[in-house]
Structures are given as C-alpha cells and as structure tokens.
N, C-alpha and C positions, 0 to 999 in steps of 0.2 A: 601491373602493380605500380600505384603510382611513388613519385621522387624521394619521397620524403623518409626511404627505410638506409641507413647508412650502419651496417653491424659494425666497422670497427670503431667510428662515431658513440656508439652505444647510447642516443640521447633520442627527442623527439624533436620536431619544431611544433608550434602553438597552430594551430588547425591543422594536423594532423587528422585524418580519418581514420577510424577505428572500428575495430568490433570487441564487443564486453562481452564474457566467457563466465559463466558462474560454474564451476566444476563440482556437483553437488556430491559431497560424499557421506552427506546423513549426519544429522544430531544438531542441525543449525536451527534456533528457535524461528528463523525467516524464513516465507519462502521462498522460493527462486525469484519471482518476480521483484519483489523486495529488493532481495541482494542486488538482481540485476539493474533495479533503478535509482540505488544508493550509489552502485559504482558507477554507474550513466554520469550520475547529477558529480560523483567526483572529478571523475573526464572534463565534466563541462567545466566544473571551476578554473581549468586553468586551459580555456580553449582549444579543448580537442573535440572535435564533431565525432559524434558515433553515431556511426550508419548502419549499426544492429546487433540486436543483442541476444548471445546463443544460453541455454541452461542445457549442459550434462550430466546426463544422471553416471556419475564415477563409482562400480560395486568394487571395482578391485585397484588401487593405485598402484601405475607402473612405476618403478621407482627413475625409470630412463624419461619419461615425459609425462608421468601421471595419470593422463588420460591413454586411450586404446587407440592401435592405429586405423579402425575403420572410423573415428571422430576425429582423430585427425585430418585425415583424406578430408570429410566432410568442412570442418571447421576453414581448411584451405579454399576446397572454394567458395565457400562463402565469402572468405577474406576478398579472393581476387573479384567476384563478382559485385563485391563492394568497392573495390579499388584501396582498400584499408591497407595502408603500411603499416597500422601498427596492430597486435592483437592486447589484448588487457585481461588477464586472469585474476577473478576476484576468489584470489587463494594464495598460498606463500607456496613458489616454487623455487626449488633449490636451483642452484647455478648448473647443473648439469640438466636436469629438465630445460631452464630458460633456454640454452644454451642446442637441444638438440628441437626442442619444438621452433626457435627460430629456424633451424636451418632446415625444418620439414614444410613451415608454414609461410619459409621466403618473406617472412614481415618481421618485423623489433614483437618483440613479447617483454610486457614486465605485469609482475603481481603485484597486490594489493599493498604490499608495503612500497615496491617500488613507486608506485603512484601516489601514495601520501607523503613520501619523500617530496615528491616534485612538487605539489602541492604546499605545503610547508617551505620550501626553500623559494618561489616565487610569493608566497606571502609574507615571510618574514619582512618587517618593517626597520625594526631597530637592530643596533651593535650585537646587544645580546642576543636576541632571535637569530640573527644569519648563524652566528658563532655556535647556537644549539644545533641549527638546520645542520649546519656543515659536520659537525661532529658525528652526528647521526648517520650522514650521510654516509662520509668514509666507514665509518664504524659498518654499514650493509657492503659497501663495494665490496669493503679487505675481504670477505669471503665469499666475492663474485670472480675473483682473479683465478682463476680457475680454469679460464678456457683458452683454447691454443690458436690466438690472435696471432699472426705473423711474427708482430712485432715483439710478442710476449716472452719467443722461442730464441730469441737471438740472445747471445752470453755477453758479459761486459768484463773486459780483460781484467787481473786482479794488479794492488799495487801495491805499495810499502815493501816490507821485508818478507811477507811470507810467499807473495805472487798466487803461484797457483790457478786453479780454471775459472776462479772472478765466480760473480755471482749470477744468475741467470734475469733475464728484463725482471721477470716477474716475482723475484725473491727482490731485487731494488724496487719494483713499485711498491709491495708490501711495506718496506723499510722506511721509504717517503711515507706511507700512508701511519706509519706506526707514529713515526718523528712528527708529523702532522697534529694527529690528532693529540697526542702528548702536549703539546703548545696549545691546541684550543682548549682543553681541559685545565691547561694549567690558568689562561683568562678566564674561562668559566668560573673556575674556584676564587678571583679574583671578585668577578661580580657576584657569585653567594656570599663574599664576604662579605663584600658592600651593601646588599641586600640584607645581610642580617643585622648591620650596625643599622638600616632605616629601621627595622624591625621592633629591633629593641630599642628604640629611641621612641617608636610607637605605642611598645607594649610598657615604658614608662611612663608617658602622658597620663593616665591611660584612656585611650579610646578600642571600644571595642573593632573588631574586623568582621567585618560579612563577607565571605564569598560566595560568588555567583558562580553554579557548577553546573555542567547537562551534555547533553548530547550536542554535536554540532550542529546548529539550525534551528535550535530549539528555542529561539530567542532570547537567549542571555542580555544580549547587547543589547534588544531592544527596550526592555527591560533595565537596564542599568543606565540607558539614557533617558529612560523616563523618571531616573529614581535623581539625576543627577544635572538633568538638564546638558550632558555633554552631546558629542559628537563622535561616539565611536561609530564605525563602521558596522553598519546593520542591515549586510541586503538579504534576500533569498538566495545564497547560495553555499556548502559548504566551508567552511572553513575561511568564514567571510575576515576575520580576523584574530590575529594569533599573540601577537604579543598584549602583555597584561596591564591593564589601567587601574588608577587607584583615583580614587572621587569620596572628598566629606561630602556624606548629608544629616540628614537631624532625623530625629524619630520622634513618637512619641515619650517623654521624658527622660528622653536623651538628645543632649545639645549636638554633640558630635559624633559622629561615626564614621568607620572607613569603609566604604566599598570596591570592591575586588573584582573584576571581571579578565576573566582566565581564558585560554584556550578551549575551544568545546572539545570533547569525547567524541570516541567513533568505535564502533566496534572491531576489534581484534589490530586495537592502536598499535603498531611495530614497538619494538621492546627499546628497540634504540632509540627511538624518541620519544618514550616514556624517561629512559635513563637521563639523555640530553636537556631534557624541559623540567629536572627536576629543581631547577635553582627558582624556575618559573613559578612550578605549581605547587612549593614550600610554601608560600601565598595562601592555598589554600590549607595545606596542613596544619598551619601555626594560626587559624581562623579560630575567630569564638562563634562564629555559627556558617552554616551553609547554610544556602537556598540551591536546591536543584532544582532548574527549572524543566520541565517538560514541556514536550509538545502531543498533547491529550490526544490532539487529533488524527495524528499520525498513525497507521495499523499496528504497527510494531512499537508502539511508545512502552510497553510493559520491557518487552526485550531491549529497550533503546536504557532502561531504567538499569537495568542490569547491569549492563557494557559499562554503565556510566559507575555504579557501586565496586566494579569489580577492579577499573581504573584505580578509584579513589584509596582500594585494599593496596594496591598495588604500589601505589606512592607514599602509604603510610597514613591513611586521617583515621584518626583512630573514632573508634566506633563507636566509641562514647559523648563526640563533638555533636551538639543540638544540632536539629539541620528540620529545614522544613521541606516540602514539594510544593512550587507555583505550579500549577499546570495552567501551563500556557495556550492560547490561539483560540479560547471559544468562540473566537468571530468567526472562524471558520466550521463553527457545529451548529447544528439547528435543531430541531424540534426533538424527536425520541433521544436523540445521540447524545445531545446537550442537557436534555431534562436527566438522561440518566449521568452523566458526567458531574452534575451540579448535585444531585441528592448523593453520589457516594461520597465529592469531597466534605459535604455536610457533614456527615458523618464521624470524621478523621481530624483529631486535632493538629495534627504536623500538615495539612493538607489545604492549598487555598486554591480556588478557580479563578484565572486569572486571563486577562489581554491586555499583555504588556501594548499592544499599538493602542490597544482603545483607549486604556488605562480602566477597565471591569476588575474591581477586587484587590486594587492596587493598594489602596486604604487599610482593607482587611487586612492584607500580607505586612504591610509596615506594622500597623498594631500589634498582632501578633507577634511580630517578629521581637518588638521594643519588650513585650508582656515579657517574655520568655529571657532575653538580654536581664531584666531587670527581679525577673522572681527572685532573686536571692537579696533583692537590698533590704537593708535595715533602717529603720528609723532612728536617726540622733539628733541628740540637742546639741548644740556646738556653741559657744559662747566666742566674739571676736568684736576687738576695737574697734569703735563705730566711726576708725578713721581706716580700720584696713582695706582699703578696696581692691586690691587683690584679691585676700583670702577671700571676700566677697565672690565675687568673679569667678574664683576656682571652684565654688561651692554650687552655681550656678551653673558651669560649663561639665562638673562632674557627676552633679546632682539632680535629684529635684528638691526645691526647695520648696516648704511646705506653707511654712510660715516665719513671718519676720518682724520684730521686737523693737524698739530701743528701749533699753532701761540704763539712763545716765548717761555713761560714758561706755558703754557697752550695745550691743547690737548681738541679740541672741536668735539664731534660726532654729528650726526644724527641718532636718533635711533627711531625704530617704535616700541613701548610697550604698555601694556596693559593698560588704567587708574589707575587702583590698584597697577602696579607697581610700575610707576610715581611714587606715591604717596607715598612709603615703600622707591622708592630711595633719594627724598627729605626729608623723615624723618630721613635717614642714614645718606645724608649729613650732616644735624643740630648736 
C-alpha cells in the first residue's frame, strides 16, 4: 500500500491513487458506468489519479459497511494491486461504515459527499466561499466524531467549582466544532446582509437579473463569457468555478441587465452545502428569469436536468420564475444526434440549441430571452422638458423608446416600459 493513507490524519494529499466504488443499490436514473465516470472526472478535479474503477451490484445494505464481505475481500485487492491508498464510494456512508471499511480495506475511504467537500474547499476563491466551504465542512465532520481514535478516548480533567470527570477529547471537539461554526454563520449572515442591501439597491434601479443555472460542466461560464465578454474560469472540468459573478450586458430593447453565473449542480449535492451556499444561490432565487443551460450531448443530460430542478426546489425558486433551457455543446453532435436535437428544440418555446464556444444560437437565446423580459410592457406617452436630460436618459436606459417629438418647450416620447417602471418614473416626476 502505497504512503499516502494516514487514518488519524484523516485527509488525502493531491495525487493520491485511488479506486472509484459505485455501490449500486437500484433506482438511480444512471448507469454504473455513468456514475463511475462522473465520480472519476470528480477525483480528477482536484488531482487524484484513479487507477480503477469497481460498480457493486448492493441487494441488501449491511448497515456495518454497506457492502458484503466477499466484495470487500475482493474490493481490497484490487485496492492493493492498484497500490491505491485511498478508496472513494460514489454513495453517503455513515461514520461507522467509513470507519470499519477503512480498517477492512487498509486504505482512507470517503463518500460522495466527502469528496465534494474537498472539492469545493480547494476551489473556493473568495472570503465568502472559504467561509461556506468551511461551514459545510464542519457541519459533515460534527457527525464523523464518532470513531475511537486514540486521541479521541483520553478525558480532559474538569475545572471551576463543579470539577468532576472533565469532558471526554471528543465531547470538546464537538464543542470547538459547535462554537466554530456558530462564528461562521454568524459572518455569513453578515454577507447575506450585505448581499441583500446590493440587491435591493439593484432591484430599485431597476434592472432585470438573469441567472445562469445547470449542471456542473454544462457550460454555464462558457456561456456567460460569451454573453459578457468576461474571464471567468471555463475549463472541462468539474466544478471549474464556484463563487458567483455578476456582469451588465444589453439585450434586445433592453439597455441594461444583470447576469448572474452561479455555482453548477451535481447530483445528490450534500445538504450541507446546499445549506452553506444559500447566501450564494439567493442570486438566483430573487432572479427574474433563469437560463438552465444543459449539456445536450451528454447521455444522462435528461437526469443531469432533474438533479439540476430538484436543487433549484430545494433552495426555493419558485416555479413560477420564467426560465428557458440553452442546450448547450452541439459542436459536439453530428449528423442523426444533431438533426434530432435541433428539430425537438424547434419545437419548444422555453427551448434554444445552442454553442456557447461557437457562439450557434446565441442571438436566438438573447432574443428570446429580451421578448419574454419585456412581454408585459406597455406603451406610454410621457411628456418632459426638452431641457431634462436626465429624465431623458432614464427613459432610454429603462425603456424602449419609440418615438420622439419636440413641440415648444416640450419633448414628448413614446416609450414601451414595464408597469413598475411607469410607476418608479411618475413617482420621480412628483
């Protein structure tokens, strides 16, 4: 076995050798293969080599290691004949599983959440992303303390006036992790405030918001640098980038708008970091439309569709907020795959075929996008001093203006706006 497995460590280092474990226990819209090459490509995001990968068919879960012990036996040597210190279960196993299949399989084992953890905490970029990472994080440990590490058994004498037998290592780790995470919650709640004063200083301007929503991989970012001309980070790999960017661009008959490019989805996202990143992905909740972008060509893009709606249920957008589907990467479809790809989104008006690298369809999905923004405005006539160039200006940036007049000392338009605008521009006037 090679160096790299250290249990009371409990950690990995980055090239780590591994083997990916899918433990199939039925009802998953993926198949093995799938799972096992989603959790591969998550390994790799943060440089661990997997030197192979096993699918278990699980009829009965043992609640002591899940799996059976003649797959165990097997699954070991695999491990050893790979030289894998670490093993990777694309499944959530409890601390008592983790905990005795290490000590069957002589390697570090962590599951599907543990691995998104890791994942997430070396991409976090910004103040508030470590601070979600981190909260997350402890939030899975507190109920990994459970296993009887040397260190965890030994008592800490007790003090003040009551004395008494002190508290055990592992009732004070707990207590650290409690008082811990208490502190980063209470900075989180810090930066959702501050986030919501940007918010509502946004949602008085007003400019509408788009956010950019999908699966991880799915080319959000690519997509939102073509729409924005930025430089987000956009490679082929999981969870290329996590914290949120916000980017004006212009639409069609709309001057301004915000775009919103969020964290990607993944299927069976840990709860703790769904809870943690909720100051994040209020971003997209409080949006006046989504774009879920897909990735068409992918096998699983239907079930990748799902994972992504049931998030979104999850964090509250309600079901009523417009949202379109780009489907994305037809650079990557050709003949039968693509012809049929291209006649169903025909078909679907929330539905545009698209290549964010190419920029195929890019035009369409703006149009669309603006048609939809803008179905509700109304046409008015607005009358203003044909020295205000302000109210001018405002009328233009919130407007479309249709037509424009001077008569006298007056300067009359035709402008088509939203009702709410209307309404923010007559309370100006007064």
């Amino acid at each position: 076995m090679s160096a790299g497995f250290d249990r009371d460590r409990g950690d990995f280092a980055r090239g780590a050798r591994a083997v990916v474990v899918f433990p199939d226990q039925g009802g998953s819209l993926r198949d093995g293969e799938a799972r096992l090459a989603e959790t591969a490509g998550l390994a790799a995001a943060i440089g661990i080599t997997v030197t192979d990968r096993v699918a278990l068919r699980v009829r009965t879960q043992r609640p002591a290691t899940l799996i059976g012990s003649g797959q165990i036996t097997a699954l070991a040597a695999t491990a050893r004949m790979a030289d894998a210190s670490l093993v990777i279960f694309d499944a959530a196993l409890t601390p008592v599983q983790q905990r005795n299949l290490e000590t069957a399989l002589e390697a570090k084992v962590i599951d599907r959440t543990g691995l998104i953890l890791e994942i997430f905490g070396e991409r976090a970029a910004t103040a508030e992303g470590r601070l979600q990472v981190e909260l997350a994080h402890l939030d899975y440990q507190a109920g990994r303390l459970v296993r009887s590490w040397t260190h965890l058994e030994r008592q800490r004498g007790g003090f003040g006036f009551l004395g008494g037998p002190g508290e055990t290592q592992i009732e004070a780790d707990r207590r650290l992790i409690r008082d811990r995470m208490a502190r980063l919650r209470r900075e989180l709640d810090a930066v959702t405030r501050t986030r919501g004063l940007h918010r509502d200083r946004r949602q008085r301007a007003p400019w509408p918001v788009i956010a950019l929503v999908g699966y991880t991989n799915a080319g959000k970012s690519t997509l939102f640098n073509r729409l924005t001309g930025a430089s987000v980070v956009a490679e082929d790999l999981l969870f290329a980038t996590l914290d949120p960017t916000l980017r004006q661009i212009t639409l069609p008959g709309i001057d301004k708008a915000i775009l919103s490019d969020t964290v990607g989805f993944v299927s069976e996202l840990p709860t703790q970091l769904v809870a943690a990143f909720k100051a994040t992905l209020e971003e997209v909740v409080s949006a006046d439309l989504l774009i879920h972008v897909r990735d068409i060509a992918h096998p699983d893009s239907e079930a990748q569709r799902a994972d992504v709606e049931r998030v979104l249920g999850e964090i509250g957008v309600d079901e009523t907020t417009p949202r379109f589907e780009a489907w994305n990467k037809l650079d990557l479809l050709s003949g039968e795959a693509l012809e049929t790809v291209l006649e169903s989104a025909a078909g679907r008006a929330n539905v545009v075929a698209i290549s964010a690298a190419g920029g195929d369809g890019v035009d369409l999905l703006l149009s669309r996008v603006a048609a939809r923004l803008t179905e509700g405005h109304r046409r008015y006539r607005i009358v203003l001093a044909a020295g205000d160039g302000a109210g001018a200006a405002w009328l233009h940036a919130h407007g479309e203006v249709l037509e424009q007049q001077v008569q006298g000392d007056d300067a009359v338009y035709a402008v088509r706006l939203a009702p709410r605008d209307f309404e923010r521009f007559s309370q100006r006037a007064l």
